[in-house]
Biopython code that builds the backbone (N, CA, C, O; Angstrom):
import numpy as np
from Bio.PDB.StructureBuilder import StructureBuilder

atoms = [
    (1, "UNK", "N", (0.823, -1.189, 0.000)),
    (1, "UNK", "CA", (0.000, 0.000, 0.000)),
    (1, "UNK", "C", (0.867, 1.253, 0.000)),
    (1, "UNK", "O", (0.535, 2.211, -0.698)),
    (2, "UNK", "N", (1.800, 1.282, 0.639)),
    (2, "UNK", "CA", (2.755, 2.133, 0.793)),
    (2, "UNK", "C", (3.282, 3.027, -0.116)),
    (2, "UNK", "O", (3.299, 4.253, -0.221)),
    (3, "UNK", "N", (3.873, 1.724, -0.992)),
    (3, "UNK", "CA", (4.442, 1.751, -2.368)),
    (3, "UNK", "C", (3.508, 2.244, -3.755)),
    (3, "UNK", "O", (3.946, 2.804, -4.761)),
    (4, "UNK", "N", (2.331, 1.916, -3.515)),
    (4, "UNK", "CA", (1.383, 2.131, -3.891)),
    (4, "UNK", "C", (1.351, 3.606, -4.268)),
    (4, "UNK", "O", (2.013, 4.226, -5.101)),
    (5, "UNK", "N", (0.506, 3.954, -3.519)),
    (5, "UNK", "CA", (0.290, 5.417, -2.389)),
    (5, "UNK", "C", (1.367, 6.474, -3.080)),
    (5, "UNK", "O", (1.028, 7.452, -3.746)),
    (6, "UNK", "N", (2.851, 6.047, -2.764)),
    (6, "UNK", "CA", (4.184, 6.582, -2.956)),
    (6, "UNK", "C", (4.152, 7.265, -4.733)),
    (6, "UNK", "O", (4.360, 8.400, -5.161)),
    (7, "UNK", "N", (3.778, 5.921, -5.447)),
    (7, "UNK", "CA", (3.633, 6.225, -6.880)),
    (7, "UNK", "C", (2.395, 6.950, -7.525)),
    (7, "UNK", "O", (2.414, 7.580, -8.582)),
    (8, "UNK", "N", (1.225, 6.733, -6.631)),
    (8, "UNK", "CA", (-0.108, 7.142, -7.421)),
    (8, "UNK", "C", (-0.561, 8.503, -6.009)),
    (8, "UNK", "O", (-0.858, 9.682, -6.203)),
    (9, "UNK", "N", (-0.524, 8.241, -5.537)),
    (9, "UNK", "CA", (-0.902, 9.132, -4.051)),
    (9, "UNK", "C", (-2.241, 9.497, -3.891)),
    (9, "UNK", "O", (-3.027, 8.873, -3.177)),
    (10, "UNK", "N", (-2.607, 10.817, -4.748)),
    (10, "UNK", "CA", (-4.270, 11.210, -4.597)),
    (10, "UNK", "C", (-5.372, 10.086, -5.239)),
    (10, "UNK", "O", (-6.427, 9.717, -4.725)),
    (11, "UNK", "N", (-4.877, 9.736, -6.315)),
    (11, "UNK", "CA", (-5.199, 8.518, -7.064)),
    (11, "UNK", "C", (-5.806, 7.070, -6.710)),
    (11, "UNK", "O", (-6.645, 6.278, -7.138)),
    (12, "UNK", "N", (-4.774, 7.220, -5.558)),
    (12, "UNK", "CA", (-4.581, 5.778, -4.540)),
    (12, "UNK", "C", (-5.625, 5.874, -3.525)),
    (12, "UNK", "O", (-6.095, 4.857, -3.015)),
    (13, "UNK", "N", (-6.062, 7.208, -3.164)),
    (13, "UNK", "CA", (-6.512, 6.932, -1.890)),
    (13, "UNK", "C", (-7.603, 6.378, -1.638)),
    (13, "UNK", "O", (-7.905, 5.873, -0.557)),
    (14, "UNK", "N", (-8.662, 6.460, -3.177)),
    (14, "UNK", "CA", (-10.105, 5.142, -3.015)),
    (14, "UNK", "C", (-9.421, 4.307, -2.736)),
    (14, "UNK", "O", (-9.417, 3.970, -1.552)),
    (15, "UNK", "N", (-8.593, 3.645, -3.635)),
    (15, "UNK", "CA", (-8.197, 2.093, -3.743)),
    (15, "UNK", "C", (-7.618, 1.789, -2.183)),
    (15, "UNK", "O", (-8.257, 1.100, -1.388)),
    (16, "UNK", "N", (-6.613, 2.264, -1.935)),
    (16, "UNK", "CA", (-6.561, 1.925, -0.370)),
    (16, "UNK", "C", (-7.256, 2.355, 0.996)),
    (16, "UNK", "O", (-6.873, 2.173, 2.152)),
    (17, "UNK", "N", (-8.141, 2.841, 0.614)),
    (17, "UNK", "CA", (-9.044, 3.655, 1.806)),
    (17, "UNK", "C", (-10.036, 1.916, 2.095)),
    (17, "UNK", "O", (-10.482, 1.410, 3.125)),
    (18, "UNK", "N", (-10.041, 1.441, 0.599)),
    (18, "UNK", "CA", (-11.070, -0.071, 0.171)),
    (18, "UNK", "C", (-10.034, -0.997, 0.960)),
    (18, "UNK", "O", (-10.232, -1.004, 2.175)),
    (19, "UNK", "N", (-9.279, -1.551, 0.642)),
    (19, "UNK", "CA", (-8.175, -1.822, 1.157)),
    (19, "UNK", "C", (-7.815, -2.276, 2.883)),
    (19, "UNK", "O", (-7.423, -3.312, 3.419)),
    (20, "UNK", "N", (-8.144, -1.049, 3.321)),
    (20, "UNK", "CA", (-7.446, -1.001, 4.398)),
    (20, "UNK", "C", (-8.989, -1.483, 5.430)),
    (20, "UNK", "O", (-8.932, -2.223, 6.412)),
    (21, "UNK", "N", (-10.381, -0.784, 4.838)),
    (21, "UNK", "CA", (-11.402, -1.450, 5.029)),
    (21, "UNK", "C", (-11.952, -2.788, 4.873)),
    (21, "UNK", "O", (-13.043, -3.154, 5.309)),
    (22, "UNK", "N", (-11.010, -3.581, 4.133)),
    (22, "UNK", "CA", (-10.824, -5.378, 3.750)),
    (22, "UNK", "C", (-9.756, -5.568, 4.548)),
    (22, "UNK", "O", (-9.270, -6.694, 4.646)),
    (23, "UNK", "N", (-9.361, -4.747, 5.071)),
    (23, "UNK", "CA", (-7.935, -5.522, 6.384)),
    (23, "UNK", "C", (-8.848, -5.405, 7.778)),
    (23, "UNK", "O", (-8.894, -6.336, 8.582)),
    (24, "UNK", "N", (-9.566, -4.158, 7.967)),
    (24, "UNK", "CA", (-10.387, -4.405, 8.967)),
    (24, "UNK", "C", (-11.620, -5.641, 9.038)),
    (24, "UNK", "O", (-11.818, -6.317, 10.048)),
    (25, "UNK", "N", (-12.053, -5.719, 8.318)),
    (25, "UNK", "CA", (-12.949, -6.853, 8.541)),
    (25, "UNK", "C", (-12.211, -7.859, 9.011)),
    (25, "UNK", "O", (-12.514, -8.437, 10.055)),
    (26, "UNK", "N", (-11.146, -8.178, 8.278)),
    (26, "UNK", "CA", (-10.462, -9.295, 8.792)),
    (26, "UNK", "C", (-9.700, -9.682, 9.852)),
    (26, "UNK", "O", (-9.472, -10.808, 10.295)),
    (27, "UNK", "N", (-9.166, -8.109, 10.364)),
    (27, "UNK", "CA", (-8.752, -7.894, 11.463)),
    (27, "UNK", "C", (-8.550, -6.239, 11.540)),
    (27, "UNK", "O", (-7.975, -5.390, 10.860)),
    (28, "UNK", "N", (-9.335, -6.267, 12.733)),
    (28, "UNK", "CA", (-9.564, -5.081, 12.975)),
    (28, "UNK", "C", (-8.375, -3.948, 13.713)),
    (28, "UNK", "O", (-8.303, -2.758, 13.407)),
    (29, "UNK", "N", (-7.527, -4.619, 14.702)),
    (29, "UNK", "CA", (-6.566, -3.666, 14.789)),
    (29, "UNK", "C", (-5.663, -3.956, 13.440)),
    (29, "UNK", "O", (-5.989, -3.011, 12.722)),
    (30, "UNK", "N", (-4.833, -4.638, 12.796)),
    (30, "UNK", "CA", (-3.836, -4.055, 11.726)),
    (30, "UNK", "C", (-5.054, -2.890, 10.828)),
    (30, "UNK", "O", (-4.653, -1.805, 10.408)),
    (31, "UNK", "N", (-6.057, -3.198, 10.707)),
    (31, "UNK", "CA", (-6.419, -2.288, 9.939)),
    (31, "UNK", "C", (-6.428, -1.142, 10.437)),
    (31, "UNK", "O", (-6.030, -0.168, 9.799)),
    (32, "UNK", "N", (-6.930, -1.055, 11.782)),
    (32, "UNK", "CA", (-6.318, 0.423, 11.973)),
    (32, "UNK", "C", (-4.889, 0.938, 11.745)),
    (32, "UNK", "O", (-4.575, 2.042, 11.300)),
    (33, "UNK", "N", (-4.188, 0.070, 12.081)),
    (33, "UNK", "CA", (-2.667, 0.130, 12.479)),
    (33, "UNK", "C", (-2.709, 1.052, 11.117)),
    (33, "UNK", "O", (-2.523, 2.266, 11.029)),
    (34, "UNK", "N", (-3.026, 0.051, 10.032)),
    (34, "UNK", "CA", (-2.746, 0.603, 8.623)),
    (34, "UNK", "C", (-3.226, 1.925, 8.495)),
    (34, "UNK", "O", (-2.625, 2.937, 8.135)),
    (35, "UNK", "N", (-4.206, 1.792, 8.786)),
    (35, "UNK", "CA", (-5.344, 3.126, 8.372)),
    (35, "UNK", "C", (-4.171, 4.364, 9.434)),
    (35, "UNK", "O", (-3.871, 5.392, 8.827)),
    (36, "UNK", "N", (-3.878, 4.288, 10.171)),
    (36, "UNK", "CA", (-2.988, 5.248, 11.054)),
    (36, "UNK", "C", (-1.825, 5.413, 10.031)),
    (36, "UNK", "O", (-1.701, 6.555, 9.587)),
    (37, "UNK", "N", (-1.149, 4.683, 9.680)),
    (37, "UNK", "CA", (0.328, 4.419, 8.824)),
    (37, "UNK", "C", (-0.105, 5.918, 7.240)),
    (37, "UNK", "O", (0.282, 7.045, 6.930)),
    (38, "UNK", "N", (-1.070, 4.901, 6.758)),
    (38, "UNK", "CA", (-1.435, 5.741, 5.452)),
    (38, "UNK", "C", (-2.020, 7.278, 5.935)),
    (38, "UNK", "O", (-1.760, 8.173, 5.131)),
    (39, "UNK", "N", (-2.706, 7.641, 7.038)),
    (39, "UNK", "CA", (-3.144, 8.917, 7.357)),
    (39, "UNK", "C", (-1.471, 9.834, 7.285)),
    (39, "UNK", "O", (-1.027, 10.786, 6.643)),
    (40, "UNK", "N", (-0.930, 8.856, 8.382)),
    (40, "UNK", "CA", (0.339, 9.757, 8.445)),
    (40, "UNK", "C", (0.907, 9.583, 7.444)),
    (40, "UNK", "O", (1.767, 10.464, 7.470)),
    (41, "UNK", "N", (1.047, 8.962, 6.420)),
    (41, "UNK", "CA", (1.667, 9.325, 4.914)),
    (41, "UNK", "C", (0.564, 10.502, 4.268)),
    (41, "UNK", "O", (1.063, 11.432, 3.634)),
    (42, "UNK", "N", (-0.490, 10.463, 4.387)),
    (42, "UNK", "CA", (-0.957, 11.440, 3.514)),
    (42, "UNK", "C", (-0.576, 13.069, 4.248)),
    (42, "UNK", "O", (-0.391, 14.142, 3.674)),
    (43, "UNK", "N", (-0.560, 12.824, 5.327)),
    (43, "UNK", "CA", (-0.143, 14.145, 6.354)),
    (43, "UNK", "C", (1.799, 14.259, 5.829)),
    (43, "UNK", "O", (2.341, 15.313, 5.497)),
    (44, "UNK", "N", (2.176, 13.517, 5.866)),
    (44, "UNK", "CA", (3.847, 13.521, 5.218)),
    (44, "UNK", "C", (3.661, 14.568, 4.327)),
    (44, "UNK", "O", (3.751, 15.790, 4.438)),
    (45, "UNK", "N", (3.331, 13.682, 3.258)),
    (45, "UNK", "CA", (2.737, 14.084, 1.360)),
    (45, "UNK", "C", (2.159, 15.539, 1.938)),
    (45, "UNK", "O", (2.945, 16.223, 1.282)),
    (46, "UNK", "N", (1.663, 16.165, 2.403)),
    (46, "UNK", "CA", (0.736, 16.881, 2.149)),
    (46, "UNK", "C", (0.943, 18.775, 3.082)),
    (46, "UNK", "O", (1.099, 19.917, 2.649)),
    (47, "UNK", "N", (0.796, 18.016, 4.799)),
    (47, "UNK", "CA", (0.843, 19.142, 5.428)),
    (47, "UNK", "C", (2.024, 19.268, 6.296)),
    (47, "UNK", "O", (1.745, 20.015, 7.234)),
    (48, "UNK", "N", (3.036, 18.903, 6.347)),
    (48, "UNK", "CA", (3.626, 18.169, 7.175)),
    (48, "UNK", "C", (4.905, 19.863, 6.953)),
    (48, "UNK", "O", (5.277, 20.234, 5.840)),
    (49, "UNK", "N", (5.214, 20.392, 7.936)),
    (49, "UNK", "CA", (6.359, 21.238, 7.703)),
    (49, "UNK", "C", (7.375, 20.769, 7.419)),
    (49, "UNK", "O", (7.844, 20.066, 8.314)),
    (50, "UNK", "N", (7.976, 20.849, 6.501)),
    (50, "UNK", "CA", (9.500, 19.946, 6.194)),
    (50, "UNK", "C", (10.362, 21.113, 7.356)),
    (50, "UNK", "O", (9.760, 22.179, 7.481)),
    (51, "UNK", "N", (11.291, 21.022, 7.937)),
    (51, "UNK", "CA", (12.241, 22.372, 8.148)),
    (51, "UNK", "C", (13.815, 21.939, 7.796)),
    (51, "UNK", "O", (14.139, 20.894, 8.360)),
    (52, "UNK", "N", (14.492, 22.334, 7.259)),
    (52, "UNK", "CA", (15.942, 21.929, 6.503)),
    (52, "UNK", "C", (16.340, 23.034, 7.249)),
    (52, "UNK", "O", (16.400, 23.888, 6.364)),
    (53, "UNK", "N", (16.695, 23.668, 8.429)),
    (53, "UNK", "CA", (17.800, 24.222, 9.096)),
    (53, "UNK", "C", (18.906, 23.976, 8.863)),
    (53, "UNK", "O", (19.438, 22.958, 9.307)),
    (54, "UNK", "N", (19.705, 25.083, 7.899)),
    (54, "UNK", "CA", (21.381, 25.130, 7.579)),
    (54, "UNK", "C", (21.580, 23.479, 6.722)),
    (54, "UNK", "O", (22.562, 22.813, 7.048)),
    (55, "UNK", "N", (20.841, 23.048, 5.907)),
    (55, "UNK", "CA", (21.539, 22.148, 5.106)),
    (55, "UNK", "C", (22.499, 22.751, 4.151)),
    (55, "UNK", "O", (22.257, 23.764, 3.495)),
    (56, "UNK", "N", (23.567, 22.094, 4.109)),
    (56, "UNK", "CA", (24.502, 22.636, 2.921)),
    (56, "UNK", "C", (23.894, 22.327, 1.711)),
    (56, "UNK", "O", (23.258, 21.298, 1.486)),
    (57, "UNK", "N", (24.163, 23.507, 0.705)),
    (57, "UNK", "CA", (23.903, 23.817, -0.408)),
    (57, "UNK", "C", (25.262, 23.452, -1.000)),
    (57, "UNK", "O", (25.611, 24.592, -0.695)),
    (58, "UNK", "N", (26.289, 22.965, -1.525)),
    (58, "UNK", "CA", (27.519, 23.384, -2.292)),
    (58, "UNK", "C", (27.906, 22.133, -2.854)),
    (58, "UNK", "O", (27.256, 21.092, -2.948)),
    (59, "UNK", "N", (29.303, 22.455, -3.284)),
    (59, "UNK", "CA", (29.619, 21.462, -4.210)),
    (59, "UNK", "C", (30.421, 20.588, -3.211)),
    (59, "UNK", "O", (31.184, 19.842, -3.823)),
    (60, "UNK", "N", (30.479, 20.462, -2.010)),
    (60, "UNK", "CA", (31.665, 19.727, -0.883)),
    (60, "UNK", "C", (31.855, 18.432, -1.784)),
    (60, "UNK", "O", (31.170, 18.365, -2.805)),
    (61, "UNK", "N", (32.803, 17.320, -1.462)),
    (61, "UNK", "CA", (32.753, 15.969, -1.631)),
    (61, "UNK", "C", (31.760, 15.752, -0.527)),
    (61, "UNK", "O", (31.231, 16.380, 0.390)),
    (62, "UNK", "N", (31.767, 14.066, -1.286)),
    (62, "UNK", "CA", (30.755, 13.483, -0.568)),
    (62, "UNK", "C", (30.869, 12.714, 0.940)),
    (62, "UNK", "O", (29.874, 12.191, 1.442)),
    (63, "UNK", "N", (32.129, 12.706, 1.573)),
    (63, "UNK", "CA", (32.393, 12.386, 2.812)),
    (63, "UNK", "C", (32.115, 14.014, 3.637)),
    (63, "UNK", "O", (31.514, 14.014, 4.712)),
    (64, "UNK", "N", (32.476, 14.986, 3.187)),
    (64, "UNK", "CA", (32.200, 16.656, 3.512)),
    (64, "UNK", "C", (31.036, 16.811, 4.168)),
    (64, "UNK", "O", (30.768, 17.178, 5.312)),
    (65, "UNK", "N", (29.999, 16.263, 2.690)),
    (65, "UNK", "CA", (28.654, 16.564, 3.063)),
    (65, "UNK", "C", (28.039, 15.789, 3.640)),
    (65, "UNK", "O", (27.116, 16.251, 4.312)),
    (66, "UNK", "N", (28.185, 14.729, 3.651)),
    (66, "UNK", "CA", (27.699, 13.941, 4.514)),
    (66, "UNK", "C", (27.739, 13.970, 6.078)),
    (66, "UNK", "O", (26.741, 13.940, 6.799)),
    (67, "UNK", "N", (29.318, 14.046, 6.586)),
    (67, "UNK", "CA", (29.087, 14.952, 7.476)),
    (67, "UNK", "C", (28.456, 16.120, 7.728)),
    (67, "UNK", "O", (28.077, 16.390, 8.867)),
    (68, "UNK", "N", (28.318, 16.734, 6.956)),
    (68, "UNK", "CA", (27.768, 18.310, 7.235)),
    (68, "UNK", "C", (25.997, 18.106, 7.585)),
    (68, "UNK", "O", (25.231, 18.764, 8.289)),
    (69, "UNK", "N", (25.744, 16.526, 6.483)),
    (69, "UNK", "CA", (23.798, 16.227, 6.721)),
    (69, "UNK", "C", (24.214, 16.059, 8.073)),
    (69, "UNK", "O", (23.814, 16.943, 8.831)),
    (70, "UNK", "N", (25.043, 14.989, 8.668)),
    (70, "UNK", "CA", (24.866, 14.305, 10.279)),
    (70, "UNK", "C", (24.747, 15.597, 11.249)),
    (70, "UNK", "O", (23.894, 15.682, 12.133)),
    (71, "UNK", "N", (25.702, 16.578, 10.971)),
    (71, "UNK", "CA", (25.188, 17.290, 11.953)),
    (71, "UNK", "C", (24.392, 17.915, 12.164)),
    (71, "UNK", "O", (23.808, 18.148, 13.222)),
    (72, "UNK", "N", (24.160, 18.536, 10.468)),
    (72, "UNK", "CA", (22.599, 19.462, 10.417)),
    (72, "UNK", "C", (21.632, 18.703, 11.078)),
    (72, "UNK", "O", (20.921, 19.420, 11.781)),
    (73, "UNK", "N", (21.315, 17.423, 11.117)),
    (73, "UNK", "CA", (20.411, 16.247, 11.186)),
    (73, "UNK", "C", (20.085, 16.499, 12.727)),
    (73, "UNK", "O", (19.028, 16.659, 13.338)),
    (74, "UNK", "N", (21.650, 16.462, 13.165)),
    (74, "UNK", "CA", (21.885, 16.210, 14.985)),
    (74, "UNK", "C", (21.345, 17.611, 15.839)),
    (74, "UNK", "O", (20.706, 17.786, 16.876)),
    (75, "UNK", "N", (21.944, 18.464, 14.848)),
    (75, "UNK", "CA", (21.334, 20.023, 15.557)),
    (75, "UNK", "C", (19.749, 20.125, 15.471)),
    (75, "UNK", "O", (19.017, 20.717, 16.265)),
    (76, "UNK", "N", (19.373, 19.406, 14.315)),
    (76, "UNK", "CA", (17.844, 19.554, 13.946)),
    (76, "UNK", "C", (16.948, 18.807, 15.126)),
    (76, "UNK", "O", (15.972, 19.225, 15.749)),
    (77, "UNK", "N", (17.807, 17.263, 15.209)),
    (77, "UNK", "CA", (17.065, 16.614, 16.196)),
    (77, "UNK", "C", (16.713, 17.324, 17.493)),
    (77, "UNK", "O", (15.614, 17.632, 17.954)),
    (78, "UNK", "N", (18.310, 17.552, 18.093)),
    (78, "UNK", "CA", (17.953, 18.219, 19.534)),
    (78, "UNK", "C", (17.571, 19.670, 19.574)),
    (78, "UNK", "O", (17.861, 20.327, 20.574)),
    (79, "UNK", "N", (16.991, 20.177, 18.640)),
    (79, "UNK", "CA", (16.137, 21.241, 18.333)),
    (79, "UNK", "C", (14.412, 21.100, 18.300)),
    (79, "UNK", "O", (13.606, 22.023, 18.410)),
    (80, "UNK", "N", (14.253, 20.289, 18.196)),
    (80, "UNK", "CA", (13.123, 19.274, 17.614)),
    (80, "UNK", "C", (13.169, 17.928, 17.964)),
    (80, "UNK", "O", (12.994, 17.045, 17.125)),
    (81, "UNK", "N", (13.494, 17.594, 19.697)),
    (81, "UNK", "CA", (13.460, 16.340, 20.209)),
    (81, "UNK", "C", (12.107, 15.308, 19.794)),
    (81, "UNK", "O", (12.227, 14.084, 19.748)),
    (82, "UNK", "N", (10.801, 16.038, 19.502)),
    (82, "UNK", "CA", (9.954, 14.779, 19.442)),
    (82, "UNK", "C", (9.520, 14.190, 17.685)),
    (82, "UNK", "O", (8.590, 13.463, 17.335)),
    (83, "UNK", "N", (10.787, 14.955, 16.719)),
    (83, "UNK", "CA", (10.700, 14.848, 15.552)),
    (83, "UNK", "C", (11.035, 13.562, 14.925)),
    (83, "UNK", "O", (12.022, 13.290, 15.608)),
    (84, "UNK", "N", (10.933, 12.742, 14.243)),
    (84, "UNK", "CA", (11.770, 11.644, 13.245)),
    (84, "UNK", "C", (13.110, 12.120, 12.713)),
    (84, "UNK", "O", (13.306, 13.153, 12.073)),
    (85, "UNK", "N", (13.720, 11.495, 12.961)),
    (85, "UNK", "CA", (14.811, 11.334, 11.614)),
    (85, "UNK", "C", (14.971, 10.088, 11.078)),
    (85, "UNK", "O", (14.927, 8.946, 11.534)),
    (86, "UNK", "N", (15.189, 10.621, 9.891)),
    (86, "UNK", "CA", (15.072, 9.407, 8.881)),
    (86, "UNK", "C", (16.674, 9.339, 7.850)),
    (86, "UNK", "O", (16.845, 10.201, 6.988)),
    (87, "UNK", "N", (17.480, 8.502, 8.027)),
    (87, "UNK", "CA", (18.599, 8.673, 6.929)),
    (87, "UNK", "C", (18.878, 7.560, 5.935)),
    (87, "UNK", "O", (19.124, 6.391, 6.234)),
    (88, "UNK", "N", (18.798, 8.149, 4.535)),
    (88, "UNK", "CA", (18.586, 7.676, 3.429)),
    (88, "UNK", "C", (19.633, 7.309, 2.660)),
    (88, "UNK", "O", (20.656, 7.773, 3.163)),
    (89, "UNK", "N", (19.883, 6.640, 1.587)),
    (89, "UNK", "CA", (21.472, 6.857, 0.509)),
    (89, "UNK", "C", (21.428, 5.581, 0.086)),
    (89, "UNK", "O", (20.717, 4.697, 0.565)),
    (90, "UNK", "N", (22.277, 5.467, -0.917)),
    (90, "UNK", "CA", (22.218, 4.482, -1.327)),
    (90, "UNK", "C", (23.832, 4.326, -1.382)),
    (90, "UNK", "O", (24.645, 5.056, -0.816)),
    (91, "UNK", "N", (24.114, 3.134, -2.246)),
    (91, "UNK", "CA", (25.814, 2.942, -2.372)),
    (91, "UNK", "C", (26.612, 3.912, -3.294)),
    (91, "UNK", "O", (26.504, 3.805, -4.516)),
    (92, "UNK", "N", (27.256, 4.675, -2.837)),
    (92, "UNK", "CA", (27.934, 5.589, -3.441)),
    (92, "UNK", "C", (29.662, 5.364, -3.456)),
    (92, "UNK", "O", (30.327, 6.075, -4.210)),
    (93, "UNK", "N", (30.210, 4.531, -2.745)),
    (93, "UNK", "CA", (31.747, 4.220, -2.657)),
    (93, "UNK", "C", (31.845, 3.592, -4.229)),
    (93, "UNK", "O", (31.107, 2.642, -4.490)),
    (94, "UNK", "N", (32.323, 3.868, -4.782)),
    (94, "UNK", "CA", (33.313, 3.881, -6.657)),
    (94, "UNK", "C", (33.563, 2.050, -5.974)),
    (94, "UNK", "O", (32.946, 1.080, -6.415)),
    (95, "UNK", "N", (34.884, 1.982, -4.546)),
    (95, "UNK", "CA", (35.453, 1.177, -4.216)),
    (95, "UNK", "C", (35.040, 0.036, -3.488)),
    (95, "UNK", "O", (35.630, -1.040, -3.388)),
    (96, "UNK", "N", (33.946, 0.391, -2.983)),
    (96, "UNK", "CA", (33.364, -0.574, -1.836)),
    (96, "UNK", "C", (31.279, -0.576, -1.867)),
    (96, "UNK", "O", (30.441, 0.078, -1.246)),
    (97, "UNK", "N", (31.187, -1.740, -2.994)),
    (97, "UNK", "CA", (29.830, -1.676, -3.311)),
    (97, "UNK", "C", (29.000, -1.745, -2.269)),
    (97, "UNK", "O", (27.820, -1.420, -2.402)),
    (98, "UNK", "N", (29.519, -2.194, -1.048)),
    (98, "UNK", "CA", (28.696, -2.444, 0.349)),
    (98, "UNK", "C", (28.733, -1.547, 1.271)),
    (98, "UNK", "O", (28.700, -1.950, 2.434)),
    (99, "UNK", "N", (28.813, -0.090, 1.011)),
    (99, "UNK", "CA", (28.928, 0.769, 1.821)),
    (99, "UNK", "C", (27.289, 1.535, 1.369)),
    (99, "UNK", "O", (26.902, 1.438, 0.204)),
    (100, "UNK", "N", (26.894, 1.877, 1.859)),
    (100, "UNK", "CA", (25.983, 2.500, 1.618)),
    (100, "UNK", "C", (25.556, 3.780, 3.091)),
    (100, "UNK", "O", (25.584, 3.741, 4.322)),
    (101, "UNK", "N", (25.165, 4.869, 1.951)),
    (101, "UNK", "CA", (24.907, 6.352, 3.051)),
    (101, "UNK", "C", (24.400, 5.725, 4.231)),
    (101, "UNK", "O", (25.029, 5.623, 5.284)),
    (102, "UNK", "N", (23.103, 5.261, 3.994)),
    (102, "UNK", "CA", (22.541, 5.137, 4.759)),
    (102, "UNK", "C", (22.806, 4.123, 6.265)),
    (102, "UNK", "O", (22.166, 4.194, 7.315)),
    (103, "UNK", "N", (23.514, 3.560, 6.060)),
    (103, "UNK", "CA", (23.915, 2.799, 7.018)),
    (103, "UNK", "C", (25.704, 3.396, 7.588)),
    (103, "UNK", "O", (26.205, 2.873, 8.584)),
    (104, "UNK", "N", (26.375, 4.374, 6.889)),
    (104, "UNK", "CA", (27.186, 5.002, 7.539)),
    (104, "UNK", "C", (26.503, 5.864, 8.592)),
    (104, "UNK", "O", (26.875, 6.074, 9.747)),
    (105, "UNK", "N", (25.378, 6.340, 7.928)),
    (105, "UNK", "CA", (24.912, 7.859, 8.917)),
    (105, "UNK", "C", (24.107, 7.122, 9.933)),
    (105, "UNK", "O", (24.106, 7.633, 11.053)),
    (106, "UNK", "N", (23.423, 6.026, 9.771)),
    (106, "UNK", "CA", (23.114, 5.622, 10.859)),
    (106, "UNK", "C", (23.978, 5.342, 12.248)),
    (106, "UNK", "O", (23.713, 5.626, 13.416)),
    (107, "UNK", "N", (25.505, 4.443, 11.453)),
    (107, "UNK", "CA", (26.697, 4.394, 12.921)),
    (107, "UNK", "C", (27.057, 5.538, 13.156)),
    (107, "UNK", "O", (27.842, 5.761, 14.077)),
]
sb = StructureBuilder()
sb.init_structure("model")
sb.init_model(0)
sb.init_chain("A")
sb.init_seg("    ")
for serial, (resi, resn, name, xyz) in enumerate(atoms, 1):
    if name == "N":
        sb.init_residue(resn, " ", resi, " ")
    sb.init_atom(name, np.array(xyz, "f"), 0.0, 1.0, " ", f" {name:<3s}", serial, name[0])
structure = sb.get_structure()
């Protein structure tokens, strides 16, 4: 549904609104669970204040900036203790196909 949602969004929302109402019959808390999950994606998508405090803009390398997201990230968090963070990337090392952003910025 997620994935769904992600690609079609306004589109999606009969089809999984149906959906998530065929998960309740069958079971009634995941369907809420769900029905909670997709609200807060449409609130993401929609109204949700992004705030990017001091992200770098420039041309740094990519070990630079990456540091520079962790801390923007870190200042953002404890600025905004009851916020998410979320860190993303994919494999970017030329040398080492198993490195990936996202699991550096996580350690």
């Amino acid at each position: 549904m997620i994935s769904y949602y992600s690609t079609y969004q306004s589109t999606a929302k009969t089809d999984i609104q149906r959906l998530v109402e065929k998960l309740k019959a069958l079971n009634s808390t995941k369907g809420e669970e769900w029905e909670k999950i997709m609200k807060y994606g449409d609130y993401v998508n929609t109204d949700m204040n992004v705030n990017v405090d001091g992200l770098p803009n420039d041309d740094s390398t990519m070990k630079d900036e990456l540091v520079g997201r962790l801390q923007t990230a870190l200042a953002s968090a404890q600025k905004y203790p009851n916020a998410y963070v979320a860190v993303t990337g994919g494999g970017t090392a030329k040398n080492n196909p198993n490195a990936i952003e996202a699991d550096q910025m996580a350690a």
